[in-house]
C-alpha positions in Angstrom: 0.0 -54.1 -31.0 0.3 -53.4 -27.4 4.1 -52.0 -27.8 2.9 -50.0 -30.5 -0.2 -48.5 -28.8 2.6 -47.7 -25.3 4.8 -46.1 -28.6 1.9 -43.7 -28.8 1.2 -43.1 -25.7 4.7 -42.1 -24.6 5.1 -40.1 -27.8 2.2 -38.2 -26.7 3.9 -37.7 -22.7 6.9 -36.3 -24.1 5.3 -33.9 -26.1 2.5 -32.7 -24.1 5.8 -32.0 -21.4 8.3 -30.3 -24.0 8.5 -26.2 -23.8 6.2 -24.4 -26.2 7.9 -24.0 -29.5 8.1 -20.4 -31.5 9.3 -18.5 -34.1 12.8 -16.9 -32.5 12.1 -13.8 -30.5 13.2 -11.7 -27.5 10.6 -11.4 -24.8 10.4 -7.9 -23.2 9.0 -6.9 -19.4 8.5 -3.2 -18.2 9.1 -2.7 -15.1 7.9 1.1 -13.9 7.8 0.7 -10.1 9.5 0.4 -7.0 11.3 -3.0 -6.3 9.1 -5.3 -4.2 8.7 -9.5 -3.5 5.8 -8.8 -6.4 8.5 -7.4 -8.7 11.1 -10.1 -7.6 8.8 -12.7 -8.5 7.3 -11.5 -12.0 11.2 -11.5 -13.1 11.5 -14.9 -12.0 8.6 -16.3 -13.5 10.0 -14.2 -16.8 13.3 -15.7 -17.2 11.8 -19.3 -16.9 8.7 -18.5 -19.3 11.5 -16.8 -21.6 13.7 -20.0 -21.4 11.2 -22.8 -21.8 9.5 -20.8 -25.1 13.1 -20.6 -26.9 13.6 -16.9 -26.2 17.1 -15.7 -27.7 17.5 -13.5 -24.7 15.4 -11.7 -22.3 14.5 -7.7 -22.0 14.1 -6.3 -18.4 13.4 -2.2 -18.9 13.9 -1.0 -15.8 12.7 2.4 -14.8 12.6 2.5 -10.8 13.2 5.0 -7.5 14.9 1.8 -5.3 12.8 -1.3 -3.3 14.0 -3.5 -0.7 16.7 -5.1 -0.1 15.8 -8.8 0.1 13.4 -8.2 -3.1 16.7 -7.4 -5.0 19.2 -9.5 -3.8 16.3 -12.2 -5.2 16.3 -10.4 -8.4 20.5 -10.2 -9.0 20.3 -13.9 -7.6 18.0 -14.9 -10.5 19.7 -12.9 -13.6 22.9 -14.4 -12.6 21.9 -18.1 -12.7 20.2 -17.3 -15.6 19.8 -20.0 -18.4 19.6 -17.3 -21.4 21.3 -14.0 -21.5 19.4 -11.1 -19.6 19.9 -7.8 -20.7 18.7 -4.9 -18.4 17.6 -1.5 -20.3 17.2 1.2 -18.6 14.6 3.3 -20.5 12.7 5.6 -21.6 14.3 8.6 -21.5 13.7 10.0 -18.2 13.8 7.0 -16.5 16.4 6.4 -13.3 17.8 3.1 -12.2 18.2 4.7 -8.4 19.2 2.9 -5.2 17.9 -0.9 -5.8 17.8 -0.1 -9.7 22.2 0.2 -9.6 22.2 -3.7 -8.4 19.9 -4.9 -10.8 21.6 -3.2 -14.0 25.1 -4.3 -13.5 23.3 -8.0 -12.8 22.6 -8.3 -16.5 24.5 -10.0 -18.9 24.1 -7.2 -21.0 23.4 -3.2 -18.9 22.4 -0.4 -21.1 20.9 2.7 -20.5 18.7 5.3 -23.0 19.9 8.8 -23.7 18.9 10.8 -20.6 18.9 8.7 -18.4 20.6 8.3 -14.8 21.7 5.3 -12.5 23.7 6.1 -9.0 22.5 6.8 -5.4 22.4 3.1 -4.2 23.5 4.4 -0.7 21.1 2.6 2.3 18.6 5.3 4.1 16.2 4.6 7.2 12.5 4.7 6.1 11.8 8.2 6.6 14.8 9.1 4.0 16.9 10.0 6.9 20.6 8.6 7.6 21.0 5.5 9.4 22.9 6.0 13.1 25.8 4.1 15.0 26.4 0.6 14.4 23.9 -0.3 12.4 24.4 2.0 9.6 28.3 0.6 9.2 27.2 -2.8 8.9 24.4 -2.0 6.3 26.3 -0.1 4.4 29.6 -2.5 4.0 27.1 -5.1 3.2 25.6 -3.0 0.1 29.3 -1.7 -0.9 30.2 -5.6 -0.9 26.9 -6.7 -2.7 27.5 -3.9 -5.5 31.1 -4.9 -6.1 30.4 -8.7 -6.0 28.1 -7.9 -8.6 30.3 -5.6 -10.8 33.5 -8.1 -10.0 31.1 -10.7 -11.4 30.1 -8.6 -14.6 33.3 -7.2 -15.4 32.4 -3.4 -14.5 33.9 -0.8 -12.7 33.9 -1.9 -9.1 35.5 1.5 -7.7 32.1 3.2 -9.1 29.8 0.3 -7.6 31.6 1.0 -4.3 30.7 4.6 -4.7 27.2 4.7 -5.4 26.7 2.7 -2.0 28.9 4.9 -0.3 29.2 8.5 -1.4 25.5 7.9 -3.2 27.2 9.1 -6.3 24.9 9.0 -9.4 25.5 9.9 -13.3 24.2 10.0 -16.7 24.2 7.5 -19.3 27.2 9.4 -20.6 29.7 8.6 -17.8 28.1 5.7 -17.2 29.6 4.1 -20.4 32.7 6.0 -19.9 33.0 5.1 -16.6 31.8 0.8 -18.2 29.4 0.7 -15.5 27.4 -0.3 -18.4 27.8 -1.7 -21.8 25.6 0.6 -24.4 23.8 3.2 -25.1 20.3 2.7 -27.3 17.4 4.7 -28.3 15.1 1.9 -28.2 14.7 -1.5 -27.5 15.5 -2.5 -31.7 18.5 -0.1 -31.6 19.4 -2.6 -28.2 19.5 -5.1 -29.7 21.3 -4.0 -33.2 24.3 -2.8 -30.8 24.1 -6.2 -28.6 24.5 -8.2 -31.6 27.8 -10.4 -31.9 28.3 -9.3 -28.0 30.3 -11.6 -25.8 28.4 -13.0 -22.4 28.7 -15.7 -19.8 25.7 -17.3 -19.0 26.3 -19.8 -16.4 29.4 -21.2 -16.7 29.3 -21.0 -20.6 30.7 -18.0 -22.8 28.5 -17.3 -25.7 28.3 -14.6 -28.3 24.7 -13.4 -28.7 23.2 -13.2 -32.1 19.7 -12.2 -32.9 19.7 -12.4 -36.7 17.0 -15.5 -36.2 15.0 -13.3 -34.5 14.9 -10.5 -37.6 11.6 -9.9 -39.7 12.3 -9.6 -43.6 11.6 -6.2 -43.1 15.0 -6.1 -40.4 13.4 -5.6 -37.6 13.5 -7.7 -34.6 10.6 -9.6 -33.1 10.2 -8.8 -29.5 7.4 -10.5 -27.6 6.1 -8.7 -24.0 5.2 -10.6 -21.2 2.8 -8.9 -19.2 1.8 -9.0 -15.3 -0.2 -12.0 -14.2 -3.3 -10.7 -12.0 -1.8 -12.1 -9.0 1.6 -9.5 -9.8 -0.7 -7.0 -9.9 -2.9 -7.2 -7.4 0.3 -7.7 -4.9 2.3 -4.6 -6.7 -0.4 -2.4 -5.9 -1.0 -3.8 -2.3 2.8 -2.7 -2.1 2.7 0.3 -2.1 2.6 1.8 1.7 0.3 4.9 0.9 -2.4 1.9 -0.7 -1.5 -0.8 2.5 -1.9 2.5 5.0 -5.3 3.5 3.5 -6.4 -0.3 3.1 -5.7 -0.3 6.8 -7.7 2.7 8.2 -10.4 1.8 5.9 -10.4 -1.4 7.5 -10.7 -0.2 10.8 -13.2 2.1 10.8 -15.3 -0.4 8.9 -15.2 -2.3 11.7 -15.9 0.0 14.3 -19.1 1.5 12.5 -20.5 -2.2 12.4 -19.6 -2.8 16.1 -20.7 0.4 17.1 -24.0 -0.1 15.2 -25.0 -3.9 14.6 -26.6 -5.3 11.7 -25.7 -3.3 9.1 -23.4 -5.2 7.4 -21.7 -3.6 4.8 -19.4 -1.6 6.8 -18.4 -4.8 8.5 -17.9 -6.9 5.1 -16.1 -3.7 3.7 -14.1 -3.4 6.8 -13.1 -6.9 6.8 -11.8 -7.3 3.3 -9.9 -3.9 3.5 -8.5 -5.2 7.0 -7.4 -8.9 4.8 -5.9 -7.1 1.8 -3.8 -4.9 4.6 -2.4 -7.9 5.9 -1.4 -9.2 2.7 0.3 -5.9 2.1 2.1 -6.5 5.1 3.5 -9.8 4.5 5.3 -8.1 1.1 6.0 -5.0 3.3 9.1 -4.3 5.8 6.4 -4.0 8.6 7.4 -2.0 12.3 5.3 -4.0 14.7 6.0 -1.5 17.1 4.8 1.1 14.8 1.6 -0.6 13.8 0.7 -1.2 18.2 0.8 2.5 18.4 -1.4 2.3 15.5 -3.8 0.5 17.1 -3.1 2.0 20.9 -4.5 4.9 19.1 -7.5 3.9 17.9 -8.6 2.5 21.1 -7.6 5.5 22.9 -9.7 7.3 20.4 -12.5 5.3 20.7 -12.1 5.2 24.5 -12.9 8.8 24.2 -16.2 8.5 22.5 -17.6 6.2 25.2 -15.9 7.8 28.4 -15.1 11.6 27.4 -12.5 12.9 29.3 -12.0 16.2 27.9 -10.1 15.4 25.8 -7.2 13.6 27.4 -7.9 10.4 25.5 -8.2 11.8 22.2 -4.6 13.8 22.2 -3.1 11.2 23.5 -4.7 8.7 21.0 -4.0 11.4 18.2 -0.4 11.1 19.3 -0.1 7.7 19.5 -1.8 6.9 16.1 0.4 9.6 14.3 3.8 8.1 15.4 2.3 4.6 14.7 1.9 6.0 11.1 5.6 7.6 10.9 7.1 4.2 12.2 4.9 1.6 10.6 7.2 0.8 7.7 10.7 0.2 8.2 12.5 0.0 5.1 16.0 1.6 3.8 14.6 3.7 1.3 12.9 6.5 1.7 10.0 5.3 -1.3 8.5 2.4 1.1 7.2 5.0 3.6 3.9 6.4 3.9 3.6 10.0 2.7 4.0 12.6 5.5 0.9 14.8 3.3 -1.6 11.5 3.9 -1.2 11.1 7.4 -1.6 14.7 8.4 -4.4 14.5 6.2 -5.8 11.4 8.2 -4.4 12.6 11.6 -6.6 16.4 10.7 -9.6 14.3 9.7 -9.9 12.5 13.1 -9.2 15.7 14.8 -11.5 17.3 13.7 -14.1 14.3 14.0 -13.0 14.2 17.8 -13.9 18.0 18.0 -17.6 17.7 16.3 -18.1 14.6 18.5 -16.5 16.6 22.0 -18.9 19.5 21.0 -21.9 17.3 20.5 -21.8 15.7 24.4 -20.7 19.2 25.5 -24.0 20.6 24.3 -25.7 17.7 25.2 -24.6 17.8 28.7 -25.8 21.7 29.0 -29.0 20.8 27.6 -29.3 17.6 28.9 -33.2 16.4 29.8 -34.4 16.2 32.8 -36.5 13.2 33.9 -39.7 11.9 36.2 -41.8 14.8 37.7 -39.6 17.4 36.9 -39.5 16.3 33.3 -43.0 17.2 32.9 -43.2 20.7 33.3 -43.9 22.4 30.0 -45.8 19.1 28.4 -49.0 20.1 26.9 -52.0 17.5 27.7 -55.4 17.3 27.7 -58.3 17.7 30.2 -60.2 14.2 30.6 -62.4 15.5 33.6 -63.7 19.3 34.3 -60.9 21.1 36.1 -63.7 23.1 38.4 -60.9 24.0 40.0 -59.4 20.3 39.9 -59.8 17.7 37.4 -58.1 14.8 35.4 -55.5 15.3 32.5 -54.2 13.1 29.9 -50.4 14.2 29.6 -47.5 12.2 28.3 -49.4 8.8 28.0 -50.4 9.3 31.4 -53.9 10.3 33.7 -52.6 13.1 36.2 -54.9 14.7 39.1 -54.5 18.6 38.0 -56.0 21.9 39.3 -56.0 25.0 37.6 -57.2 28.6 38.7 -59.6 28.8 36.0 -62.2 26.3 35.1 -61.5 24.2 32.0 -64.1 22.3 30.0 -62.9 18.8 29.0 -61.2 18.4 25.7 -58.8 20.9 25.7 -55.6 21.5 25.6 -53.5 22.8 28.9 -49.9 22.9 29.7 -48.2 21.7 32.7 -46.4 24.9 34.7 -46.2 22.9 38.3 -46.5 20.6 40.6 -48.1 20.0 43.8 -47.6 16.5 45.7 -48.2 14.6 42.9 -51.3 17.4 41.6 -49.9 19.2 38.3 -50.7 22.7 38.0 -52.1 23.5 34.2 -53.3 26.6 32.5 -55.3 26.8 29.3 -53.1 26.8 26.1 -53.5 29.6 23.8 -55.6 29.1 20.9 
């Protein structure tokens, strides 16, 4: 009875533990965005979902500008240890497979492209877009060139093209791009994919196989395709990603903080500030990050707020404006020119300040020509009233205060007088008009 109850029990281990059965499918992810750690990881987390669920073969439609480096070389590193075959579709029509993009196509077991669509300019740029200088740029680029024809060597695609789009920054249509076999097919959509895929030979792993779908066909003929969608956690960090979102989550950050130091206890601009400021550094751990960059950033900003507290015509604020707006140019520093923060943003955010500098530089200027005056001085013009008969001199009640006054005129107690002198210590009044 025991042995037969431990049967049970093992029975039920081993098939709590075994991958989720289905009906055979392909499973399909859409990625529409610039390569990133967020991106990297979504694709892995795919291919092993795909994989334990008994997925024929897995999907990736690819439609992106380029990403970083490391984010890819995890990508290419995880479609060619693959366990099923991984075909990348580059799709819809419209869409490019540009700089990053090139790597991650000739990856897949299987590349294919959509009618007008494009797939080239894989050649390494600093982070403003610009060309890379002196040594560094050789050594970047014969890095890429060898990572693109590793990858096509691997694949069994034109390697004199791979070496090309790395370092001419050639690109070209779906056309020459199965003339040239830098890919396999050409498809309308993802059933036409994988009509022309079928009976296709692949190597995944160290095993050749010849893909066949039919399992996967409807009675109607059509194939079923499952998407997998974006956990929470790949979105939340594919927005953070982006360095227009990470710039703004920053500056929001910071001035949420400065109106709660500046003005204790209220709170929200603190809690704000602080959660904005957390979500920033998040950003920056999935970001190429320019420490340098991000202390002029901050040099800035104090100089800036140096100038509120000890105005100095100016000098502070220009040279904080300065600092803060190559702080912003050199904060991210990645080899494409789509991890960069746009140039339109932060001479928007540069212009803002400015202008808040000027209203603030105004205000203390007027302030200073208007400034008040204080003690005896500060009371001429104050209207008070008369506590004692001025008859000529009397007592008058004037800014929460009993003053000896004197006045040419006698003045009956009760009413008003204002204060147009002084005379050790005796203020010299005259009746108020009515």
């Amino acid at each position: 009875m025991t042995a037969l109850v431990g049967a049970f029990l093992v029975c039920g281990k081993s098939y709590a533990l075994a991958p989720e059965r289905k009906d055979a499918h392909v499973t399909l992810i859409v990625i529409d965005a610039t390569i990133n750690p967020a991106i990297a990881d979504f694709i892995r987390e795919s291919i092993n979902k795909s994989f334990q669920e008994g997925a024929l073969a897995l999907i990736i439609q690819l439609d992106t500008p380029g990403g970083l480096l490391n984010s890819t070389k995890t990508i290419v590193k995880e479609i060619l240890g693959a366990p099923l075959p991984v075909i990348v579709y580059v799709a819809p029509s419209g869409a490019s497979a540009g700089s990053a993009g090139v790597f991650i196509t000739m990856a897949g077991h299987i590349a294919a492209m959509a009618p007008g669509t494009t797939i080239g300019a894989a050649h390494p740029v600093a982070g403003g877009g610009q060309d890379i200088k002196g040594d560094m740029r050789e050594k970047i680029e014969n890095f890429t060139a060898s990572f693109s024809e590793a990858i096509a060597q691997r694949r069994g695609r034109n390697v004199e093209w791979a070496e090309k789009a790395v370092r001419e920054s050639v690109a070209i249509t779906e056309v020459e791009a199965l003339q040239k076999k830098v890919i396999d097919l050409v498809a309308v959509d993802v059933q036409d994919l994988l009509r022309k895929a079928e009976d296709r030979k692949v190597e995944v792993g160290t095993t050749k196989t010849t893909l066949n779908f039919k399992a996967a066909q409807t009675p109607e003929g059509a194939f079923r395709v499952t998407t997998l969608d974006m956990r929470l956690k790949h979105k939340v960090l594919n927005i953070l990603a982006d360095p227009n979102i990470a710039y703004l989550l920053m500056m929001a950050g910071l001035l949420g903080l400065y109106l709660e130091f500046s003005h204790p206890g209220l709170l929200f601009p603190g809690l704000a500030g602080g959660i904005c400021l957390l979500l920033a550094l998040t950003a920056f751990q999935v970001l190429p990050i320019n420490y340098t960059g991000l202390l002029l950033i901050l040099l800035g900003i104090g100089l800036l707020v140096a100038e509120l507290f000890l105005p100095s015509f100016g000098i502070l604020g220009v040279g904080g404006i300065v600092s803060f707006v190559l702080g912003s140019l050199f904060l991210f520093d990645a080899p494409d020119s789509e991890l960069v923060v746009d140039r339109g943003m932060i001479t928007t955010v540069a212009l803002c300040i400015s202008a808040f500098m000027l209203f603030v530089a105004t205000l203390a200027v007027r302030a200073w020509r208007q400034r008040p005056v204080s003690g005896l001085e500060g009371l001429i013009g104050e209207v008070g009233v008369v506590r004692e008969r001025l008859a000529p001199r009397g007592k008058v009640w004037v800014h929460g205060e009993y003053w000896n006054a004197e006045s040419d005129e006698e003045i009956e107690e009760g009413q008003k007088v204002r204060v147009v002198g002084m005379d050790r210590m005796v203020l010299r009044v005259r009746r108020t008009a009515r």
